[in-house]
C-alpha positions in Angstrom: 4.4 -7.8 -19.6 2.9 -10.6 -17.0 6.5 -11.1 -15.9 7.4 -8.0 -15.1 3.8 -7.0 -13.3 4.8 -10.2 -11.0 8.2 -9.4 -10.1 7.1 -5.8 -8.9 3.9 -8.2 -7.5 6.5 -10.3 -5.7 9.1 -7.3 -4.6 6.2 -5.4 -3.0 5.1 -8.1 -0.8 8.8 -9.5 0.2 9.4 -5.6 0.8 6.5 -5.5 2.9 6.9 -8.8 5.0 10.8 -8.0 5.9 10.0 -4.8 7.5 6.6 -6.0 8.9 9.0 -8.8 10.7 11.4 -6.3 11.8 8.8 -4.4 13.3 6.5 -6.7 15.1 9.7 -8.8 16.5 11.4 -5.6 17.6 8.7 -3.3 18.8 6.5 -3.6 21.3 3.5 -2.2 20.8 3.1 1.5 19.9 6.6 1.7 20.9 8.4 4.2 18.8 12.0 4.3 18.2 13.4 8.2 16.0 15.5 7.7 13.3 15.7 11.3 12.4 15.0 13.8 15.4 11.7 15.6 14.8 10.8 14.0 11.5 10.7 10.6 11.2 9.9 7.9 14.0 9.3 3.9 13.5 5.8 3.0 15.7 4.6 0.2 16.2 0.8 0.8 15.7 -2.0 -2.3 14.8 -4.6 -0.1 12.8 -8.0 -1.9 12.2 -9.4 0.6 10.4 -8.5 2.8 7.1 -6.5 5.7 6.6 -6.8 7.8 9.9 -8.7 4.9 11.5 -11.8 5.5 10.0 -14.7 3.1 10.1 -12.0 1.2 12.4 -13.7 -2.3 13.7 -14.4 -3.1 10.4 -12.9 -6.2 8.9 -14.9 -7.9 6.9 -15.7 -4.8 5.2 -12.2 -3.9 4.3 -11.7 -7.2 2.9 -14.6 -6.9 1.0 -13.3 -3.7 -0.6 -9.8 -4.5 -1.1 -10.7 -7.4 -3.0 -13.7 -5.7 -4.8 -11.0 -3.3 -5.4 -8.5 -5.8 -6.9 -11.2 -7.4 -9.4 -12.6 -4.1 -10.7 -9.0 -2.5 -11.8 -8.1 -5.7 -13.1 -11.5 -6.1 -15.6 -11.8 -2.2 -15.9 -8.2 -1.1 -16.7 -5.8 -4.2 -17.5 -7.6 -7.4 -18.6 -7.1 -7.2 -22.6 -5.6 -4.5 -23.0 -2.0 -3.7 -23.9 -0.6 -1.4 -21.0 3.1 0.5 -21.7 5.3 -0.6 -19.2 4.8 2.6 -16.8 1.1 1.5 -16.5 1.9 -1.8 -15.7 4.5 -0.4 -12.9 1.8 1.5 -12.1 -1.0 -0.9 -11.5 1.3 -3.3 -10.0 2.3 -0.9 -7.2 -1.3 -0.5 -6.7 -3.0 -4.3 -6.6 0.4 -4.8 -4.6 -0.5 -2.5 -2.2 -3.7 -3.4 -1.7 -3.1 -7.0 -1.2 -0.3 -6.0 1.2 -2.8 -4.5 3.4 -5.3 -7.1 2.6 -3.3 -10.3 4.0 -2.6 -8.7 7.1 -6.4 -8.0 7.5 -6.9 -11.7 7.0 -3.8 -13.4 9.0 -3.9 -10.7 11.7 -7.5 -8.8 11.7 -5.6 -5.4 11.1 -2.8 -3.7 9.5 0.5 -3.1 11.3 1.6 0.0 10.8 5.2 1.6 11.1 5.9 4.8 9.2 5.2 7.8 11.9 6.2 11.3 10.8 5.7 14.8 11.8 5.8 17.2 9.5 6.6 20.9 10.1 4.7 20.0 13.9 2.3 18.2 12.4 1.9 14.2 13.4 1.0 12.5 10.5 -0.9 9.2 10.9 1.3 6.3 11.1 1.0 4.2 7.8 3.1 1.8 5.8 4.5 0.5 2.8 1.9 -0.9 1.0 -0.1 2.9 2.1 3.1 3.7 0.1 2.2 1.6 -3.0 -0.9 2.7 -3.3 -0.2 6.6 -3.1 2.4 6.3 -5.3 0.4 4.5 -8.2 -2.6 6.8 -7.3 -0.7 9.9 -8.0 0.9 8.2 -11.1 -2.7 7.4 -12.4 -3.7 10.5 -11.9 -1.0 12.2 -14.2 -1.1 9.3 -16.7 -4.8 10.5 -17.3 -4.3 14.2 -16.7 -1.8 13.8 -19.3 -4.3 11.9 -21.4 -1.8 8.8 -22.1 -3.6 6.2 -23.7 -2.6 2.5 -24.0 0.7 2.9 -26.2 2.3 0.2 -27.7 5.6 -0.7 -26.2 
């Protein structure tokens, strides 16, 4: 079970860095390049805030939640416990998320951001794939225990 929560670990990070690279070495800026004509733009954008850019400024803070973040879903929902293997993909995508956006808010003092759509006119906030990640497993957690799956054995 370890392995496989590490290679999704891994894959979400190396994910994350190759298109982070791509876009800081051929962007400038808030430079925006369309890849699909009125939907979907790459932009360049350094966020230092959260989602939306709230409480933006506020590093320390963010580090101190991501990692607060990280310690509590590992003691509260995976630390002796024996988790099926969509809850392990599950929490992996989220703690990988997380610490995606975490390292850039320690090497960089933001979070580059890349992923700019507009949707039926409207110009969603620019976000990226660890934002991804964490959706993702966020939505998934919230049908495992709408669903009331407990901790099967697998």
């Amino acid at each position: 079970m370890k392995k496989k929560a590490i290679i999704i670990l891994i894959s979400i990070l190396i994910i994350d860095l190759i298109i982070k690279y791509f876009v800081v070495n051929n962007f400038m800026l808030y430079e925006s390049k369309t890849i699909i004509n009125n939907f979907f733009r790459i932009t360049y954008v350094q966020n230092n805030g959260a989602a939306f850019s709230i409480l933006a400024g506020n590093r320390f803070f963010f580090i101190t939640i991501a990692i607060t973040s990280i310690i509590m879903i590992y003691y509260l929902f995976i630390k002796g416990k024996v988790l099926n293997n969509l809850e392990v993909a599950v929490y992996s995508l989220l703690i990988g998320g997380i610490i995606c956006n975490l390292l850039d808010r320690i090497i960089y003092g933001y979070v580059i951001d890349y992923f700019d759509f507009n949707i039926f006119g409207y110009n969603f906030p620019v976000f990226n794939f660890g934002d991804i990640c964490i959706t993702i497993a966020t939505f998934m957690l919230i049908i495992i225990i709408y669903k009331g799956e407990s901790h099967e054995r697998i």
